[in-house]
C-alpha positions in Angstrom: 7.8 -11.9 -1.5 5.4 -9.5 0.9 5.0 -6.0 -0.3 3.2 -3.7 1.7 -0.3 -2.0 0.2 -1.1 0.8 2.4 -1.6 2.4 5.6 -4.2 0.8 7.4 -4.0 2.7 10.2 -1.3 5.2 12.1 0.7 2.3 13.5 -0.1 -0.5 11.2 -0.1 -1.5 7.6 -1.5 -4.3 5.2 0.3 -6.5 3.7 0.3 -8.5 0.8 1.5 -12.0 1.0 1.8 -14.6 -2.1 -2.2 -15.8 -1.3 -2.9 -13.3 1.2 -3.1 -10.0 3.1 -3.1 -9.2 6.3 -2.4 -6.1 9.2 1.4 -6.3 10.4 2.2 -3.4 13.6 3.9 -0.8 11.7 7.3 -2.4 13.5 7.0 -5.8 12.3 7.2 -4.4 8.5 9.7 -2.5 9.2 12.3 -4.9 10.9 11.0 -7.4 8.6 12.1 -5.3 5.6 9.3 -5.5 4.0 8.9 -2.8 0.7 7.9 0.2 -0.3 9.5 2.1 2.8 6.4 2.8 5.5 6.4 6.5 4.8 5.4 6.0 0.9 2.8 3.7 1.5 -0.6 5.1 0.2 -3.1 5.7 2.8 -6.1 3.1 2.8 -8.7 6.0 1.3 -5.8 6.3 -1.7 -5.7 2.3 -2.1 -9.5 2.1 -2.3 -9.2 4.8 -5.2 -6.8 3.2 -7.2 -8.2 -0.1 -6.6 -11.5 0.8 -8.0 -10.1 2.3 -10.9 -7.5 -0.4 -12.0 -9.3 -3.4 -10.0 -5.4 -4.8 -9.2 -3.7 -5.6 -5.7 -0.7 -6.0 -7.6 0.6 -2.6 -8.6 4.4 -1.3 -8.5 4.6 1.3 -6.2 5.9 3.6 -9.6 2.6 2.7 -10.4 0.4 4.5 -7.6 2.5 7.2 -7.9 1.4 7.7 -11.2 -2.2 7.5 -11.1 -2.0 9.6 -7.9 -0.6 12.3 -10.0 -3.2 12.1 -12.7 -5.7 11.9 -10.3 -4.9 14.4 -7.7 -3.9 13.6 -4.1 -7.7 14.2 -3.0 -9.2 10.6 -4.2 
């Protein structure tokens, strides 16, 4: 199942597929359904932060949200 990891740019997003990633138009995910809803996605500076700090792709959106809390929405 593809999840989306963040907002690449304003009209596209990356996604994570089973083996890989890759930049989907910020329609395709959404009439593909893909999840969490566009507007939640973390931007791509707030990825990078989490990523070096946990070193996972594969975090539950509940997840971010958390360490964006702790960590303040500035990282």
């Amino acid at each position: 199942m593809a999840k989306g990891l963040y907002r690449f740019s304003d009209d596209a997003v990356m996604v994570l597929y089973e083996q890989n990633s890759m930049i989907l138009p910020n329609s395709d995910y959404v009439e593909r359904g893909h999840t969490p809803d566009l507007d939640k996605l973390p931007t791509h500076a707030e990825w990078v932060a989490w990523y070096r700090a946990n070193g996972s792709e594969g975090q539950t959106h509940t997840e971010w949200l958390a360490w964006r809390d702790a960590h303040g929405d500035d990282h």
